[in-house]
N, CA and C atoms as an extended XYZ file, in Angstrom:
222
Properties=species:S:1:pos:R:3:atomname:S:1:resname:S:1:resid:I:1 pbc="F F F"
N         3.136        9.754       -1.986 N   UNK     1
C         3.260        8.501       -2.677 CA  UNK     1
C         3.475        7.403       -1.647 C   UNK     1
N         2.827        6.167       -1.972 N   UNK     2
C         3.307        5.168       -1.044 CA  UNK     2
C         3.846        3.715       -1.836 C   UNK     2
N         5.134        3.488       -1.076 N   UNK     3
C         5.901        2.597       -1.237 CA  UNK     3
C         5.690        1.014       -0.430 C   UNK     3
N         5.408        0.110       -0.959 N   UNK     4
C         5.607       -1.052       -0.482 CA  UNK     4
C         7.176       -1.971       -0.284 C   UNK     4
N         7.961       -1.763        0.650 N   UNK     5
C         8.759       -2.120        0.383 CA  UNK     5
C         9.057       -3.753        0.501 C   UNK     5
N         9.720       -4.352       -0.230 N   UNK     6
C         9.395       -5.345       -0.330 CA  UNK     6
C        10.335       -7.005        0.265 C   UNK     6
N        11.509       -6.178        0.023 N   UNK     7
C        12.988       -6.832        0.659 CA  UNK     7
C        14.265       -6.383        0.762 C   UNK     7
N        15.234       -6.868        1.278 N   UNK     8
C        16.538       -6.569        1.003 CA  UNK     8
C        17.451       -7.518        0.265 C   UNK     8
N        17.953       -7.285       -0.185 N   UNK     9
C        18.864       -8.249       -1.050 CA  UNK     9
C        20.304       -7.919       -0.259 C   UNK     9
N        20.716       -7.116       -0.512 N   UNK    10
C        22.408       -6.862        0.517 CA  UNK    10
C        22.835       -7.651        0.731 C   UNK    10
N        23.715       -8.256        0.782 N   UNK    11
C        24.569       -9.462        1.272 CA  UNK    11
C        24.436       -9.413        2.868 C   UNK    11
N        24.889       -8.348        3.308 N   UNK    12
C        25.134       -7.677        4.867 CA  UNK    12
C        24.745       -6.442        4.773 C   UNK    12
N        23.103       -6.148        5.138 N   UNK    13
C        22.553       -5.213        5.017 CA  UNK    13
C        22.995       -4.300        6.390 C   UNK    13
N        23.128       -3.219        6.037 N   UNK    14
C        23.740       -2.211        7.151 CA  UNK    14
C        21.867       -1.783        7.713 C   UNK    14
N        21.683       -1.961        8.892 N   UNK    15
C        20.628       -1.406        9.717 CA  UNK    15
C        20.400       -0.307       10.088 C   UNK    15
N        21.672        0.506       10.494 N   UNK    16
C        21.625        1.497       10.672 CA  UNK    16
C        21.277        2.520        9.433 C   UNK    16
N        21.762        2.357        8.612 N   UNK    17
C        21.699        2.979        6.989 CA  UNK    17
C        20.122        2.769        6.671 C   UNK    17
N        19.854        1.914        6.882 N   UNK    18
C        18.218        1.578        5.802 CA  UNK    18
C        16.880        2.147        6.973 C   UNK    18
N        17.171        2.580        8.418 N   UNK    19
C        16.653        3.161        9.232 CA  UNK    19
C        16.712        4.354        9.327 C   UNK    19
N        18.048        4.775        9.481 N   UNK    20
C        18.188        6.406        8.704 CA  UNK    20
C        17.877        6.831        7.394 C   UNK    20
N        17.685        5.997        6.179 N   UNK    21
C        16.859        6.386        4.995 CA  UNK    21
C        15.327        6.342        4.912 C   UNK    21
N        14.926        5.124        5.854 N   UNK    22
C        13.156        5.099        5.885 CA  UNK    22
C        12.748        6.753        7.205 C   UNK    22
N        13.826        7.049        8.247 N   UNK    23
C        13.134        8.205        8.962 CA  UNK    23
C        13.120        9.472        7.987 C   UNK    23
N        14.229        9.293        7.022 N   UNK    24
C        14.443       10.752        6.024 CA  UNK    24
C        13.613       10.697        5.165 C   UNK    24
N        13.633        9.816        4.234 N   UNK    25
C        12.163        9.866        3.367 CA  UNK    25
C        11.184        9.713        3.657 C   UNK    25
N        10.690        9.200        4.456 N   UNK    26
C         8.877        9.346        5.041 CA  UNK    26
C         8.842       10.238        5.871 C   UNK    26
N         7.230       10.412        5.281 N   UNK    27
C         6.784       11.607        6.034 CA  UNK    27
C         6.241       11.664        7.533 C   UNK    27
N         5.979       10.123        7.871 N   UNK    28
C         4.965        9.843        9.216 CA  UNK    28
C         6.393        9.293        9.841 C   UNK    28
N         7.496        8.642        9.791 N   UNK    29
C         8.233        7.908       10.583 CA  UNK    29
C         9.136        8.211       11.199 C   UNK    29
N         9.291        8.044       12.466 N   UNK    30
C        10.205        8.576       13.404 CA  UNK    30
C        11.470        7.230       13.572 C   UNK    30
N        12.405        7.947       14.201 N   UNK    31
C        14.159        7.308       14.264 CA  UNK    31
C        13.305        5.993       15.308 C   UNK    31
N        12.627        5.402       16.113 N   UNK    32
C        12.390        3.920       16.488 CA  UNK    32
C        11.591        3.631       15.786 C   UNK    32
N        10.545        3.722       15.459 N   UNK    33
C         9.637        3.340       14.132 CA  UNK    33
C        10.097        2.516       12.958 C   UNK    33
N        11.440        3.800       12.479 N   UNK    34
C        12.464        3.191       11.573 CA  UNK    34
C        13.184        1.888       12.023 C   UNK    34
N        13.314        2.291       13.206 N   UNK    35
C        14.032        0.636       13.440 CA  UNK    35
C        13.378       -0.353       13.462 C   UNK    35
N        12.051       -0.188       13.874 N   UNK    36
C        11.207       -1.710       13.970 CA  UNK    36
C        10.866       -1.906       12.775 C   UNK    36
N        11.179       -0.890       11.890 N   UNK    37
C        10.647       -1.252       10.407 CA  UNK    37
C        11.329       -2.113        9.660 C   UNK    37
N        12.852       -1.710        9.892 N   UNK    38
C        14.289       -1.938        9.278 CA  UNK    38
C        13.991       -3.736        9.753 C   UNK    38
N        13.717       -3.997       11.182 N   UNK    39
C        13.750       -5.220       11.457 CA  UNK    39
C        12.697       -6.205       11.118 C   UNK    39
N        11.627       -5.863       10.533 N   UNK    40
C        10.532       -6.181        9.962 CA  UNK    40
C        10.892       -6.449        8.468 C   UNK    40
N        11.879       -5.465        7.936 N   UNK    41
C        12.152       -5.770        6.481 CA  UNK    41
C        12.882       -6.718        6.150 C   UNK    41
N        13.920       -6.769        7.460 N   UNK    42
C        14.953       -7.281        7.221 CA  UNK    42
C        14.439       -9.200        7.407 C   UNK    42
N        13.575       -9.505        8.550 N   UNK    43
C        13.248      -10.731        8.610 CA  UNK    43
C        12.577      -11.558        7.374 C   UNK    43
N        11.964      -10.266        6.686 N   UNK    44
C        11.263      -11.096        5.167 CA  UNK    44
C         9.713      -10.257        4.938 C   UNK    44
N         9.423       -9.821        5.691 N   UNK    45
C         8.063       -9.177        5.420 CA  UNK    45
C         8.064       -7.859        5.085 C   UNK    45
N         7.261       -7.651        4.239 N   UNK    46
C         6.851       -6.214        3.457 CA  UNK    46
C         6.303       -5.190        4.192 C   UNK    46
N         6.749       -3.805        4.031 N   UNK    47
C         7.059       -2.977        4.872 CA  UNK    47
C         5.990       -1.783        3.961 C   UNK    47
N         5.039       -0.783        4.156 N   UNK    48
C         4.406       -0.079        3.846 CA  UNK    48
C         5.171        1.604        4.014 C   UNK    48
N         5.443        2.254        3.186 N   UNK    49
C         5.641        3.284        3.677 CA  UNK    49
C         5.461        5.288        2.822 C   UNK    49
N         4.851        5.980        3.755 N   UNK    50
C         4.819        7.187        2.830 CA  UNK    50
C         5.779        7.915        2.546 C   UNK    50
N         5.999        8.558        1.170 N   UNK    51
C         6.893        9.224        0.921 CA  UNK    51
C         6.225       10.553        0.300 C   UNK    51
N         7.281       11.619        1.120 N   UNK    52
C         6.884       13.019        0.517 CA  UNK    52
C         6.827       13.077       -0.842 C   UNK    52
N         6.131       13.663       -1.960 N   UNK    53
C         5.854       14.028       -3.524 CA  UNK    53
C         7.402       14.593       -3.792 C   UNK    53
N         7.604       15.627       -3.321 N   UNK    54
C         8.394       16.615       -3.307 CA  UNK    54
C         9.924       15.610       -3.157 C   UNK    54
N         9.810       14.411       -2.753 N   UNK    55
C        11.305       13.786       -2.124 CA  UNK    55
C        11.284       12.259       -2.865 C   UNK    55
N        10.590       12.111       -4.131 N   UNK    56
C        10.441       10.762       -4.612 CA  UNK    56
C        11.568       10.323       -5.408 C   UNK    56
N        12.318       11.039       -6.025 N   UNK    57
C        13.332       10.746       -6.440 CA  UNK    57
C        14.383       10.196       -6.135 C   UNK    57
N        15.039       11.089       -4.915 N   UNK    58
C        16.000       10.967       -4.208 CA  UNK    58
C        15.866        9.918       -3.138 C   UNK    58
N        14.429        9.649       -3.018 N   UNK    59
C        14.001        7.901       -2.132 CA  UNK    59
C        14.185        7.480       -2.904 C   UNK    59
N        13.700        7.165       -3.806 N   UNK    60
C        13.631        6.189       -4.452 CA  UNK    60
C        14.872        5.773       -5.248 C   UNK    60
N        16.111        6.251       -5.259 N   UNK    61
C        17.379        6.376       -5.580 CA  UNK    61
C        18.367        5.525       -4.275 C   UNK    61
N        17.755        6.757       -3.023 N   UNK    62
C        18.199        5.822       -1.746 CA  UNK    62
C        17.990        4.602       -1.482 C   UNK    62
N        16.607        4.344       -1.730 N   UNK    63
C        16.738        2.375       -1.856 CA  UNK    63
C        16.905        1.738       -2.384 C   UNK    63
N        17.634        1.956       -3.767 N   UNK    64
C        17.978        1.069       -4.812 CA  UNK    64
C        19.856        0.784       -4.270 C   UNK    64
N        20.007        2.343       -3.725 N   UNK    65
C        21.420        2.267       -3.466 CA  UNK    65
C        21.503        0.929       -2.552 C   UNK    65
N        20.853        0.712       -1.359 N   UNK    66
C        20.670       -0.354       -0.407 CA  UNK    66
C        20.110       -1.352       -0.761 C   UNK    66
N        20.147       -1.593       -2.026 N   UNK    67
C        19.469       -2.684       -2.376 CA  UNK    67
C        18.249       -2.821       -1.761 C   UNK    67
N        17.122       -1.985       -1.454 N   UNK    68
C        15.754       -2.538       -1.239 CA  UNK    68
C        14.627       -2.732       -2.386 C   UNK    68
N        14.577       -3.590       -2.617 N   UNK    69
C        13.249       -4.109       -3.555 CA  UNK    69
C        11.960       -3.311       -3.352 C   UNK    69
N        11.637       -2.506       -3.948 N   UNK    70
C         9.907       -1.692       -3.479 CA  UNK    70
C         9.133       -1.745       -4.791 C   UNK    70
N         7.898       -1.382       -4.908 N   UNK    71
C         6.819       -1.103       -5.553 CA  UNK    71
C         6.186       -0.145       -4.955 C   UNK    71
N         5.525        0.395       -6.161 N   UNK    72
C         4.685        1.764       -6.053 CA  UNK    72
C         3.571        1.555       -5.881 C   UNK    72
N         2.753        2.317       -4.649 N   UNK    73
C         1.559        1.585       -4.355 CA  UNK    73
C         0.738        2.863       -5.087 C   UNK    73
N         0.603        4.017       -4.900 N   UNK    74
C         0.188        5.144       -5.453 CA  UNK    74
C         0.843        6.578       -5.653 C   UNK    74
């Protein structure tokens, strides 16, 4: 499945947290990847990302916890 993610809302979004949730739920992204992602999300721009079938739930649970805004791309 792929996720568009779209923003953060958080007041004081923790970086470390939303980098360690994008390397655990996707399937292609590695621990710096995650970070340039985290900092890409965090400036305002929309962030693309795959998620295992098997692990959509529990993502998609994890970024609501962090307040990230996403849509379902497929």
């Amino acid at each position: 499945m792929k996720l568009n993610l779209l923003s953060c809302d958080a007041q004081r979004p923790d970086r470390r947290a939303i980098a360690k949730c994008m390397a655990e739920i996707s399937s292609n992204i590695g621990g710096s990847l995650a970070n340039e992602l985290t900092e890409i999300l965090l400036e305002g721009d929309a962030v693309d990302i795959e998620v295992d079938d098997k692990n959509t739930a529990s993502a998609l649970r994890s970024l609501r916890k962090l307040n990230i805004d996403y849509e379902i791309l497929e």
